[in-house]
N, C-alpha and C positions, 0 to 999 in steps of 0.2 A: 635059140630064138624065143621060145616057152619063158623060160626063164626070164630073156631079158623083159621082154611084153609080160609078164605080170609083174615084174618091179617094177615097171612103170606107169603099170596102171593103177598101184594101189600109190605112189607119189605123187599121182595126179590128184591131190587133195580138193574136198572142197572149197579150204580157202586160197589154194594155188591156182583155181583153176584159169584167173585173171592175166598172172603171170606166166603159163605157159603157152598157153594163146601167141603170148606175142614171140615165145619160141619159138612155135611153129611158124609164124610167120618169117621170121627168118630160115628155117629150114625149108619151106616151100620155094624161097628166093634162092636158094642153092643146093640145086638138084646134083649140080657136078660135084661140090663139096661132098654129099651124102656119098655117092659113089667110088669117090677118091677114098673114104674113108673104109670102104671095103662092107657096105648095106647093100643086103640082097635087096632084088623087087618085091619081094611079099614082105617084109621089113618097110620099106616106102611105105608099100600102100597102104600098110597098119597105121603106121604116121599121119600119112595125108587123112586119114580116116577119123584117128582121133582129132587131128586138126580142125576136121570139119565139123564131128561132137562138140567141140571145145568155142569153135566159130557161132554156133547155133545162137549162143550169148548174143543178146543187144545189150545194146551198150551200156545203158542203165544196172544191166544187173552185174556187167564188168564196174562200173564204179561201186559197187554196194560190198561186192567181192574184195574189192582193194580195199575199203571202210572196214570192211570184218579185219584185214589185216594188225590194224591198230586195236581191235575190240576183240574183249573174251563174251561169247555169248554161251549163253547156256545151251545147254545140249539138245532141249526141245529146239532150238530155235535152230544150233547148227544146224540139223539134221536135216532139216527142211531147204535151206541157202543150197541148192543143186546146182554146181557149173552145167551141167547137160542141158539143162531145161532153156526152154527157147527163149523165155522171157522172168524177171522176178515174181510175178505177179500173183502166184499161187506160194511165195514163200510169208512164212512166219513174220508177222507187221508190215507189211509191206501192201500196200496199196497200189492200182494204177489207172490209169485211163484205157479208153477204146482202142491207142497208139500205142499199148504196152507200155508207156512212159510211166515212170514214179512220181503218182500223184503225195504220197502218205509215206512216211517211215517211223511206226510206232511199235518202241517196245519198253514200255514204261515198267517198273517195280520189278525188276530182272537180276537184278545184283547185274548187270551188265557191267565190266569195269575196263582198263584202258581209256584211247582216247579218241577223239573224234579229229580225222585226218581230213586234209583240204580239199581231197576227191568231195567231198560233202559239195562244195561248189558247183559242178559238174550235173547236178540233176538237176535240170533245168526246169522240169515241169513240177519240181513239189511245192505243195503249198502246207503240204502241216509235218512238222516234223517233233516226236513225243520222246521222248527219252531220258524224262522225270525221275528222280526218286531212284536211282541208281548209283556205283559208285566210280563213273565217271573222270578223268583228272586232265590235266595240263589245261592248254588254250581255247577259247572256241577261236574256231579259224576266219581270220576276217573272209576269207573266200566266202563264206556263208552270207554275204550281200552281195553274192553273184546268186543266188537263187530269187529273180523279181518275183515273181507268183507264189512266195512264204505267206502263207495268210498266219498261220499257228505253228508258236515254238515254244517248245516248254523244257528247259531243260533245267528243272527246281529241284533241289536236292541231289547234289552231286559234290565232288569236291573240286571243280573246276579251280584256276586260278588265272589273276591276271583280270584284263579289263574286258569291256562289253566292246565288241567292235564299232568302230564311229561310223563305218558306210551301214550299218545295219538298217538304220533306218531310213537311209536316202536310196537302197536300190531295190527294199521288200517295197511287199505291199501287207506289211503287217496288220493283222488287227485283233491278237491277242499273243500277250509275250510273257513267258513268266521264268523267272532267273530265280526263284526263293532259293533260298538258303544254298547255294552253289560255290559263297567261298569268293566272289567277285572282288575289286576292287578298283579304285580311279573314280571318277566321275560319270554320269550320268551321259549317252552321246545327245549332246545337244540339237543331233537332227533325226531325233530317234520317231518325231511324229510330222516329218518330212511329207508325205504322203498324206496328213490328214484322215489316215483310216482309221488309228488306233482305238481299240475301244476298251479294252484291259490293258494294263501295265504294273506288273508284281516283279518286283524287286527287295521285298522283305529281306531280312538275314542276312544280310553281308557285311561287307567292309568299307561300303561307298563311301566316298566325303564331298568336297565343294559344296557349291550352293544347287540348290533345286534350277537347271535352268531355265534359261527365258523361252530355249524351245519349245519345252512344254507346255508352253502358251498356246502351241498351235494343233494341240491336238484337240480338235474340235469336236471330234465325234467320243474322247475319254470318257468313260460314264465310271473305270474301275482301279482307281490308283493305290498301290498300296506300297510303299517306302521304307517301311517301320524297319524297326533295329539293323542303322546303318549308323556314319558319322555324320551325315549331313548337318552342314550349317546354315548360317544367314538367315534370312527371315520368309518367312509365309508369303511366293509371292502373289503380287497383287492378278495376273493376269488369267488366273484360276476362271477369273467368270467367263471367259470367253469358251468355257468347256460344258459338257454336259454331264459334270463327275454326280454319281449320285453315293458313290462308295471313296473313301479319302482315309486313310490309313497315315498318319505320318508320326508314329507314336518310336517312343525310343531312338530319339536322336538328339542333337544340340543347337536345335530352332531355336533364334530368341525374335527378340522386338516383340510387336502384339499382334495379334490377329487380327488381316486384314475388314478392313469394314465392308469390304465388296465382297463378302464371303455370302453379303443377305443377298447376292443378286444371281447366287448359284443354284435357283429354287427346284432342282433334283434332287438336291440332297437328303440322302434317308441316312447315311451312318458317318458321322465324322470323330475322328481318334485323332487328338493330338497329344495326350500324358505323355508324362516322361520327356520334356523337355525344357527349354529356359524360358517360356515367356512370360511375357508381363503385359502389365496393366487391365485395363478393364475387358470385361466381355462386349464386345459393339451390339448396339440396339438397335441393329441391322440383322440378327438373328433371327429375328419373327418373323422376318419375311419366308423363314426357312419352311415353309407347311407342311409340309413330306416328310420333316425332322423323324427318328425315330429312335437313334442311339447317338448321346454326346460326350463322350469323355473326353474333359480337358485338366483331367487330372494329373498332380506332382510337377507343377510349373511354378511362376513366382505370379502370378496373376492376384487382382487386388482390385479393389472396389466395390460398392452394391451391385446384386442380382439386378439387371434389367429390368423392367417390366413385361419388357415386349418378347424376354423369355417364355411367359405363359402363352405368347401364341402358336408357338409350336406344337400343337394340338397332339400331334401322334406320336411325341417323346413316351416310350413308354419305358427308357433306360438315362439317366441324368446323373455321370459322375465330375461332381466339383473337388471333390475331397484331395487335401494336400495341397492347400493355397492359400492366397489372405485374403479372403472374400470376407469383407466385415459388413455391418450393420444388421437390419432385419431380415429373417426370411420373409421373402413377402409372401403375399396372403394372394395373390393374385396365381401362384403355383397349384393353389385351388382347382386351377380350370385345367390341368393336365390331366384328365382321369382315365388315360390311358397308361397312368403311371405304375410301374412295376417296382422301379428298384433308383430309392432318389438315395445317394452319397452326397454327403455335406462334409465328414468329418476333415480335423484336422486343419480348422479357419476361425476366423476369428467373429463368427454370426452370435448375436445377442439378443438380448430383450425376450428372453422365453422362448421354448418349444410353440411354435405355431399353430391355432386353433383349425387350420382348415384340414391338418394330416387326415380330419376325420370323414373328408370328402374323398380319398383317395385310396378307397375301398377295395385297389385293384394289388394295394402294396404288398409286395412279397419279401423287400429287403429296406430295410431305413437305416443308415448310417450317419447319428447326429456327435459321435464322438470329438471329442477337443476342441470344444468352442466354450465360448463365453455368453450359454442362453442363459444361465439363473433361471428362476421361475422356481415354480415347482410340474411336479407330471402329471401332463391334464385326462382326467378320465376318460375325455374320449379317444386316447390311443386306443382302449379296450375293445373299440368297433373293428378296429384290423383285424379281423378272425384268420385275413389269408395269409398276414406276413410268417413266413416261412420259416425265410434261409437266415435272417439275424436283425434285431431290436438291438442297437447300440447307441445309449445317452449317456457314458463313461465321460469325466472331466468338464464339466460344465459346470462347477457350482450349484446344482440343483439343493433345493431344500425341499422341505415338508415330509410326508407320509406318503408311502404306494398306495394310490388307489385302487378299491378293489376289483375295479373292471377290468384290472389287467390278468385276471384269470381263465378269462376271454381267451385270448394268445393262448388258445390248445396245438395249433398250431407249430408252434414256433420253437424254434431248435438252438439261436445261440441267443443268451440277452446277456448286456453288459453293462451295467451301472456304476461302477467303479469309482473310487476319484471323487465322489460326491459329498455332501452335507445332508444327506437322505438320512429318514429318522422313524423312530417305531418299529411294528414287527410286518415280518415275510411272510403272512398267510394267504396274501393274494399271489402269491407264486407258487402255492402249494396243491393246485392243479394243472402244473404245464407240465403236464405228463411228457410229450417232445424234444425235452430240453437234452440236449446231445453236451451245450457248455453255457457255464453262468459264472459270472466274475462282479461280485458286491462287497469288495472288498473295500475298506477307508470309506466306510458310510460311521452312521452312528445307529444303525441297528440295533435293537433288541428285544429280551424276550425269546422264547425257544424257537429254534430251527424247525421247520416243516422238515417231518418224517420224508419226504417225496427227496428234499434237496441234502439228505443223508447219506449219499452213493457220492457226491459231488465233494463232498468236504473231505472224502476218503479218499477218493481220486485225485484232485486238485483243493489241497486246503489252500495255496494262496490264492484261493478266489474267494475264501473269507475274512480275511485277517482286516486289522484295523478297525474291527468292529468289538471292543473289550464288554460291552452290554449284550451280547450276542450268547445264546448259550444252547447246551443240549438237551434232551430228554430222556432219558433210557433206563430201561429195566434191567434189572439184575442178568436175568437171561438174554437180555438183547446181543447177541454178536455183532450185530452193524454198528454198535457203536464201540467194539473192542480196538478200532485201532486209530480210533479219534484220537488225538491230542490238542488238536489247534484253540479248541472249542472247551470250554469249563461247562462241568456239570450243573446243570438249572439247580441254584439250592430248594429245597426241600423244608417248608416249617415244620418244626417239631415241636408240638406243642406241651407233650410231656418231658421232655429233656429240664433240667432246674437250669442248665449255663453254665458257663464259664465265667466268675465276674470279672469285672471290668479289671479290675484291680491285678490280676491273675495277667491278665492280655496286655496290661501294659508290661508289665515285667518280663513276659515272654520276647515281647516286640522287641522290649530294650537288649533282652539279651542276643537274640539273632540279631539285633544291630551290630554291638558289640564285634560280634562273633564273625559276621562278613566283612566288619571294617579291618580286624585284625588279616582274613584271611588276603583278601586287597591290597592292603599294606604290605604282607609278606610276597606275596607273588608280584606286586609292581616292583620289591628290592631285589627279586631275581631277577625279576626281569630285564631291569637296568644294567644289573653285575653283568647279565646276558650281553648286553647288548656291548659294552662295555671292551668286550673282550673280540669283538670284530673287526674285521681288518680292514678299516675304513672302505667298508664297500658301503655305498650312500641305502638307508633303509626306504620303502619307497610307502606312501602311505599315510605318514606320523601321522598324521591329523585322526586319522579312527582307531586310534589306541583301544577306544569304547569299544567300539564294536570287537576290536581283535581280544578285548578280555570277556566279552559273549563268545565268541566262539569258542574259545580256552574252555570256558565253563561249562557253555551246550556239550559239549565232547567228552567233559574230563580231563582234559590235557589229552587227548587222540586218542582215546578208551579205546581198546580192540570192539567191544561191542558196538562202536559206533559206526562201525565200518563198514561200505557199503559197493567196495570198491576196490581191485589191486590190479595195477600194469607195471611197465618196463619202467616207469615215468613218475612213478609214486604211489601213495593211496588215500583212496578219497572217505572222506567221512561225512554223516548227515550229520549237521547242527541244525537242532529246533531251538530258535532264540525264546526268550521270553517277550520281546517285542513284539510276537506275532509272526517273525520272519524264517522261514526255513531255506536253508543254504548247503551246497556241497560244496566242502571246503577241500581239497588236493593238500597233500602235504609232500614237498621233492625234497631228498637229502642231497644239496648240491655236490660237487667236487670241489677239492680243496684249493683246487688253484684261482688265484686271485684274478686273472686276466678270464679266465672261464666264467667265473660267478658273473662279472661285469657286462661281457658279452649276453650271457641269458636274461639279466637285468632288463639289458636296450632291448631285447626281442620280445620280454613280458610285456614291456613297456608298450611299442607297438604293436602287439595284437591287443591290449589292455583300449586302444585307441578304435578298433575297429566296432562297427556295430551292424548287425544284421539277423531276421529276424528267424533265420535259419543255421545261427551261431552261437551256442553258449555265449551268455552274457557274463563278461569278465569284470564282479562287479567292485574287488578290491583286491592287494596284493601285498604282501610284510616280504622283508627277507630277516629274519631273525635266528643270530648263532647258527651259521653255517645252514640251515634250511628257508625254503621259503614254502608262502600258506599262500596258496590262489583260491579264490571265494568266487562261487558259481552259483548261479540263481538253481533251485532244483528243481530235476526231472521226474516227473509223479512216477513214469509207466517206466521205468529204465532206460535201457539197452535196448537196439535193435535186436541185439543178439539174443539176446534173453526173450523179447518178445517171438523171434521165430525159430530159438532152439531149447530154451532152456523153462520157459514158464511151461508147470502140468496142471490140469491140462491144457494143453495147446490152445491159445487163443484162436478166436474168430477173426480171419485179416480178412476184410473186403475187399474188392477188386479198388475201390475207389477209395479204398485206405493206402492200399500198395503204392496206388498212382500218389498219393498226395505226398507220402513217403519218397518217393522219388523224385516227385518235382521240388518238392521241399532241399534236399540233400545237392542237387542240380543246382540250386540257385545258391544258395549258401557259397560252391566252391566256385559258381560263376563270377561274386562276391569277388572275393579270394582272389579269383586269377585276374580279374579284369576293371574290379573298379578301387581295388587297393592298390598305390602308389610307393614305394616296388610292390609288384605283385608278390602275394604268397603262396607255395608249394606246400600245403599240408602232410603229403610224405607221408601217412599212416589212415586210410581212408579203412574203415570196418567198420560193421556193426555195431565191435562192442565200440566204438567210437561216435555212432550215432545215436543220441539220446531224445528220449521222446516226451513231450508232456502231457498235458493231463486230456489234449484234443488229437492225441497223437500227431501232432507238427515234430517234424523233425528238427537237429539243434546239433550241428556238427561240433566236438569237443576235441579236449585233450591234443593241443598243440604242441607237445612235449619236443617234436621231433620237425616243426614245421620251420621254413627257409622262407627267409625273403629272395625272391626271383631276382638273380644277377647273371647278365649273360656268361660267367665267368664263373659260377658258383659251383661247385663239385662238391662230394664227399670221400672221407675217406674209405669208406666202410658202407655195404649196401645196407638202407636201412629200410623200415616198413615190414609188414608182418607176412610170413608164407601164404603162399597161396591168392595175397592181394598185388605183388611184387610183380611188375611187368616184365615182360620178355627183355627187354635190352639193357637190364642189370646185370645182365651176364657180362655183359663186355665192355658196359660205361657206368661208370659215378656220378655223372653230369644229372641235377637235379631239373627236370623238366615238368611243367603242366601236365605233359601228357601221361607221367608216372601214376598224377592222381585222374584222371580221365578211365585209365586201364583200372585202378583200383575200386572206381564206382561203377564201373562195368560189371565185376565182382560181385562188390553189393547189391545191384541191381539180377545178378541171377538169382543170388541166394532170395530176394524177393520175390519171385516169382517160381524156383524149385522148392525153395523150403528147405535147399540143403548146404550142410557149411562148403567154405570153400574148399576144404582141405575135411570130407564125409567120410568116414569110417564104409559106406556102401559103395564106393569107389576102388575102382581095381589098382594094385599097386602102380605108384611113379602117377596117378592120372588127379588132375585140380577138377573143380566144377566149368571149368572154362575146357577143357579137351571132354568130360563127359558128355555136357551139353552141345557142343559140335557133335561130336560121334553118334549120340542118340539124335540129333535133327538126321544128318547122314545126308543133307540135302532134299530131304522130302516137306519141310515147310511144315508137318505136323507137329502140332508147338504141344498136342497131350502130352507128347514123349516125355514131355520136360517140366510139365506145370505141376504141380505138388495137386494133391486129389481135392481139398477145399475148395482152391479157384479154379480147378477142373469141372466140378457140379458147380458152380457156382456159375460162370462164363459162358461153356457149351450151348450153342443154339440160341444163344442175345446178342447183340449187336458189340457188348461189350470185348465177343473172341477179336474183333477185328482190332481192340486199342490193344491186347495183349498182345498181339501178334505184330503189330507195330513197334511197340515199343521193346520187344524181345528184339525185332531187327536191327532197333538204332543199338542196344543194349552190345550186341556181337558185333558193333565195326568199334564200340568202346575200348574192345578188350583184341582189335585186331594185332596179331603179332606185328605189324610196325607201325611204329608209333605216330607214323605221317600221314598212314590210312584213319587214325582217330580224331572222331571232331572234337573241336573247342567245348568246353560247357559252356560257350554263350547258345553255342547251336543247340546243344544238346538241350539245355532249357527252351529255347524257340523250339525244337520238336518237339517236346514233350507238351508248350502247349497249344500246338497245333492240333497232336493228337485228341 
């Protein structure tokens, strides 16, 4: 009897203890059965006893116990979930009233995973239910509009699937819901503000489509909408005013028509986001009625016309992005009266008639972006009074003329300027106190006269931020090292006043003979090259037209000089060409295989990635296939390799926390790119370091497609390809080329970013990757020291910044989770990242 009573009392589990309850109720219902079966009376009364332990449960925390059934909770939390206790109300998230009833059920950021079963119905009295930011999966259960008194539900960041229930909002009494990034999909439940309480509604990051509907018209009390990166179509609608939205998000979807004119009659409004979508036409001059304005991005749409007037009455803008439209004519001057203005975007539109005289009343500017327009003019001295602009000075592609003024020395401040693209003329002494300058791009001006010593580190680090300026030149002393590894730039000649010359007579002879002597060389190498070409086995050459340029790179190289090399993988090797045009290029050189139906295949694949563009991508800027090899030409990367930057350069550079981060959101959006807005998608297949290449502002620039696949549901390979240690778990047992191959791979990447160590680290115990160290040293304790390399460990500890490290190490490890259906999209993984 010992025996059997404690095997029984330790199978009476926490989360059993629902289901045996209602054992016992049948065993209390048959007392003769018991007996028949040959159970003494002190065996009974053991029974009846736990019965009545087990009874003690109100009913609330029998549904919560059934709920655990479907849910892994963490072990703080099991521990606490007591079938004994009389009521839930002293368990782990759990809240209740004076009636023991479950008012709360909150256990947010848990890795809680499983799923939420329809017992959830059954609590009648909850009004907030929190279980955010978890890993979460299957249905939400329509049951969950049998809970009337749901004031608050949040269940954002999960990987839920399927749709949002349609009684959800005809039986709560909602009045804040947030579904972010959960994985959702279907439409919108058109009686989701049924009840007229709603006051938030977050639905960011999913998969939603249709149109916005017309129910949402009746959410009267809305002040906080926010939509963004879904599919939603159709247009803006009209019936928005009848709400009290003061927050409107609807950025990254496929909105078209224009923006409703009764948008001015929504006069809550402090922040409205519409980019990234289709619309068009003009801004309505119904905006100013907006007075509470304070952030407007209606940027990357097809919108077009003059700036309003009645723009400038929006008094409290003190954020204005236009940029990436066809907003033409003048900027008006009437923008003046913003002076609450922080950060005005223009570029990328078609504004003209000069840089406008009032920027100099807008003394609050921390960012201006007048990039890709059509102002002419020249640069009026009074920019020089913006002492505060900061974060970037962008007048790149405008046609500007004249000379910098010297008041732009003023800009101590300021960290990126870009003047680019210009007809700008004279020398760069007024930039030769912006000590701040983090990046500068003056390149295709008409510059000259010698470089300021200050912008000396820049032409070393990123020469093509000087080129196209051939009057432009250097200064430097015998002893100077900072100008040992200049090239771009010609030494400032020097008069000699004692030298007698070289006569003239002497230099023409010279001239003629290196004429001579290059035309012969030209000659002979265009006859090979022909003969070359000649003997190809009609695979179509792809290119012709820049023969020129491909006899610059011939020459830059030497014919692919070992010394020029800069570069060697499974996929070829890469060489720097420094043209004489001013242009530097990594040029790839692959030894195809022989077979004819292979070459032509790799051809169409050049061909379309040759087509893609992004600014997180090597730019593939020409391509030859000559005599059995082909030459892929790549704009170059000043700072290398990832890899090099966090293993191989001594000593060890300084990676800031908010370098890491840009490095990763960078690498995120490139392959979001990739999988999501290329048409087939593409599978990159070989994600690393030494794959990601940096330039001279450390942006990352995903490369070398050697091995990459256009996504076809059908698509397989023969042979596992992608490099040790970046190689997902379920290449063991499938060939099938999936997204999620490169997901698990920039998981990868993303430790070595934040441990500092390779994937495959010599400090690693035999059979173990960075991905099972980094598990085993967390061990479940959430101390993320364990794992951070010692730089960003002094660097983070005790700033507010531990907490984005510690985020993004979380989304980081469901990247690289052993299956592949637990890993989010990188559309998500870009929307966390910037979230975070």
């Amino acid at each position: 009897m010992i025996s059997f009573y404690g095997s029984f009392g330790f199978s009476l589990g926490l989360k059993r203890g629902f289901y045996f309850s209602y054992a016992f109720s049948v065993l209390k219902g048959n007392v003769d059965t018991i007996m028949v079966l040959g159970l003494q009376p002190m065996l009974l009364l053991l029974l009846l006893a736990f019965f009545q332990l087990s009874n003690a449960l109100n009913s609330d925390g029998k549904v919560l116990l059934a709920l655990s059934g479907n849910l892994i909770l963490p072990r703080l939390v099991n521990s606490t979930w007591n079938s004994s206790d009389p009521s839930p109300c002293g368990w782990a998230g759990i809240g209740c009233d004076r009636g023991g009833f479950v008012t709360s059920f909150e256990l947010p950021e848990l890795q809680i995973s499983g799923s939420l079963g329809k017992e959830i119905g059954l609590l009648s009295h909850l009004r907030k239910l929190d279980l955010g930011v978890n890993d979460l999966s299957g249905l939400i259960p329509s049951e969950l509009g049998n809970c009337t008194l749901l004031e608050y539900l949040d269940l954002s960041d999960n990987y839920l699937s399927g749709v949002i229930p349609q009684c959800l909002g005809i039986n709560s009494s909602l009045v804040q819901v947030d579904f972010t990034n959960s994985g959702l999909v279907g439409n919108i439940p058109p009686n989701i503000c049924f009840r007229n309480q709603l006051i938030s509604m977050t639905l960011g990051n999913n998969k939603l489509n249709g149109t916005i509907p017309i129910g949402v018209g009746n959410c009267l009390s809305l002040q906080r909408l926010i939509l963004s990166h879904n599919n939603l179509s159709g247009s803006i609608p009209e019936f928005f005013v009848a709400s009290s939205l003061s927050y409107v998000d609807l950025s990254f979807n496929k909105l078209s028509g224009q923006i409703p004119q009764t948008v001015g009659n929504i006069v809550n409004l402090t922040d409205v986001n519409l980019s990234m979508n289709k619309l068009n036409g003009p801004i309505p001059r119904q905006i100013g009625n907006l007075a509470n304005l304070e952030r407007l991005n209606l940027s990357n749409n097809n919108l077009y016309g003059p700036l309003p007037f009645e723009l400038s009455e929006c008094r409290m803008l003190f954020s204005l992005d236009l940029g990436f439209n066809s907003f033409n004519g003048t900027i008006p001057a009437s923008l003046g009266n913003l002076s609450s203005l922080s950060q005005l975007i223009l570029q990328e539109n078609q504004f003209s008639e000069g840089i406008p005289n009032f920027l100099a009343e807008l003394n609050g500017l921390i960012e201006l972006q007048f990039g890709g327009n059509k102002l002419g003019g020249s640069i009026q001295p009074s920019l020089g009074s913006l002492q505060n602009l900061k974060v970037a000075l962008n007048l790149s592609d405008n046609g500007l003329v004249g000379q910098l003024p010297l008041e732009l020395r003023n800009l101590n401040m300021l960290q990126s300027f870009d003047i680019s693209f210009n007809n700008l003329t004279g020398g760069l002494m007024p930039l030769s106190d912006l000590s701040s300058l983090t990046y500068i791009n003056i390149s295709y001006n008409n510059f000259s006269g010698s470089l300021p010593r200050g912008l000396l580190k820049f032409v070393e680090s990123s020469p093509s931020s000087f080129i196209g300026n051939p009057q432009l030149c250097i200064s430097c002393q015998t002893e100077d090292s900072t100008c040992s590894n200049i090239t771009i730039l010609e030494q400032c000649s020097v008069p000699n006043n004692n030298s007698k010359g070289v006569s003239k007579i002497v230099i023409v002879i010279i001239a003629l003979a290196s004429g001579l002597l290059c035309a012969l060389v030209l000659f002979l190498a265009r006859f090979f090259f022909l003969r070359c070409k000649r003997k190809k086995d009609d695979v179509p050459s792809l290119h012709e037209d820049s023969s020129f340029l491909l006899k610059k790179v011939i020459e830059a190289t030497e014919d692919f000089n070992q010394q020029y090399e800069i570069g060697r993988g499974a996929h070829g090797i890469v060489y720097k060409a420094v043209l004489d045009i001013g242009k530097i290029y990594a040029v790839k050189k692959i030894v195809f295989p022989h077979q004819k139906r292979s070459n032509q295949s790799m051809i169409r694949e050049i061909q379309t990635l040759g087509k893609i563009r992004h600014r997180n991508l090597v730019k593939l800027e020409k391509f030859w296939f000559e005599c059995g090899y082909g030459l892929i030409l790549y704009e170059y990367m000043a700072k290398g390799s990832l890899h090099d930057v966090l293993h191989e350069i001594k000593p060890t550079p300084v990676l800031e926390w908010k370098v890491r981060y840009k490095i990763a959101l960078g690498i995120a959006q490139g392959l979001d790119y990739l999988h999501n807005d290329c048409s087939p998608a593409i599978i990159h297949h070989d994600i690393k370091p030494k794959n990601i290449l940096l330039d001279a502002n450390m942006e990352p620039h995903i490369s070398d497609f050697g091995i990459a696949k256009l996504d076809q549901d059908s698509t397989q390979s023969a042979t596992i390809m992608g490099t040790l240690g970046y190689i997902a778990p379920e290449t063991a047992y499938t060939t099938r080329r999936s997204k999620e191959l490169d997901v698990y791979s920039y998981g990868v990447v993303l430790l070595e970013l934040i441990t500092r160590k390779m994937a495959i680290d010599p400090s690693f115990s035999e059979n173990m990757d960075i991905v099972g160290w980094v598990t085993s040293s967390l061990d479940g304790s959430g101390k993320i020291e364990a794992v951070m390399d010692e730089d960003l460990t002094n660097e983070v500890t005790g700033s507010s910044e531990i907490k984005e490290v510690n985020k993004v190490l979380s989304l980081t490890m469901r990247c690289v989770a052993r299956e592949a259906s637990r890993r989010p999209s990188m559309r998500n993984v870009v929307r966390e990242l910037l979230d975070i």
